[in-house]
C-alpha positions in Angstrom: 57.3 138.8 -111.0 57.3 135.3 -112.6 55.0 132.4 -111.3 56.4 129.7 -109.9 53.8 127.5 -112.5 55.5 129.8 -115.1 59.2 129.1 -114.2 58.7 125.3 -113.8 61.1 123.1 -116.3 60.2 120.0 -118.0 62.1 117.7 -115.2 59.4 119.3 -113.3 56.4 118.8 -114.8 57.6 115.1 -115.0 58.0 114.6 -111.4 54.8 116.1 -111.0 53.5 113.6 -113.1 54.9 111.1 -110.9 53.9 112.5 -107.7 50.5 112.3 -109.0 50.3 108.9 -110.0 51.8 107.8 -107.0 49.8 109.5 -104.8 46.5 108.1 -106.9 47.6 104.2 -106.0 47.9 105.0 -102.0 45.0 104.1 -100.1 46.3 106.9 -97.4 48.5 109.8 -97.6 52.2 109.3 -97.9 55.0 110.6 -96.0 57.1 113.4 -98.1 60.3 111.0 -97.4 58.7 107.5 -98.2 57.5 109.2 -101.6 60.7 110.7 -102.3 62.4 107.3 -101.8 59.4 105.5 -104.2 60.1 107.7 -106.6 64.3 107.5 -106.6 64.3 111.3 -106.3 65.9 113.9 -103.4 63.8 115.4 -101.0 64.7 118.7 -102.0 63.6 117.9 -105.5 59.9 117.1 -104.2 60.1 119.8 -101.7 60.9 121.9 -105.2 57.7 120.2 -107.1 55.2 120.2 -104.4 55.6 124.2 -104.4 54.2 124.1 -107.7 51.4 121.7 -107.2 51.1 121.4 -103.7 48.1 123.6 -101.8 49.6 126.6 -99.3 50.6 127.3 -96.5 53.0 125.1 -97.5 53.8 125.8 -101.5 53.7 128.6 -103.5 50.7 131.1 -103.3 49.9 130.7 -106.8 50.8 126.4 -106.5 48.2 124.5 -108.1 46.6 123.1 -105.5 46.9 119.0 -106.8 48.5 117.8 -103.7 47.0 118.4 -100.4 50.2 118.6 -97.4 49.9 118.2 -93.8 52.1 118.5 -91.2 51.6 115.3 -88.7 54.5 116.1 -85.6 58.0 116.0 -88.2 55.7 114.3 -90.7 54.8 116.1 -93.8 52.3 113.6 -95.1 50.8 114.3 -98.8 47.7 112.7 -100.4 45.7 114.0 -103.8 43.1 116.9 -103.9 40.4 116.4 -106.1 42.1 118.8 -108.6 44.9 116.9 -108.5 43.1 113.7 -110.0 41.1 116.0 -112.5 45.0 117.0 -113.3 46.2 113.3 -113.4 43.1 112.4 -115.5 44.1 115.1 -117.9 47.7 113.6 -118.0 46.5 110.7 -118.9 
């Protein structure tokens, strides 16, 4: 069965990107929806990303693990893991 790091498109990878740098410039984690709206994207196109990088329960088993997610009441509220800045460093 194919990973979901393996079956990620380019649109993808550049949302990611985004994700990441966004994340980077908060001083304190970020609602899912407020990012979704900084970034002009859907939510389901975030929800989609954040399986990829995002850290289970809540993405992908084999997700990367950048982007720490936790559930505050209806809240999912996302902030950067420390591999997720190694990542964004590398991006750079």
């Amino acid at each position: 069965m194919d990973s979901a790091v393996n079956n990620a498109d380019q649109g993808q990878w550049e949302l990611a990107g985004e994700i990441l740098s966004a994340l980077a410039e908060a001083a304190e984690p970020v609602s899912a929806i407020r990012l979704a709206k900084r970034l002009g994207t859907g939510q389901s196109s975030l929800l989609r990303c954040l399986n990829l990088i995002g850290e289970p329960p809540f993405a992908a088993p084999d997700a990367l693990g950048w982007v720490a997610q936790v559930q505050e009441g209806e809240r999912l509220m996302l902030s950067l893991t420390p591999a997720g800045l190694a990542a964004l460093e590398q991006l750079a």
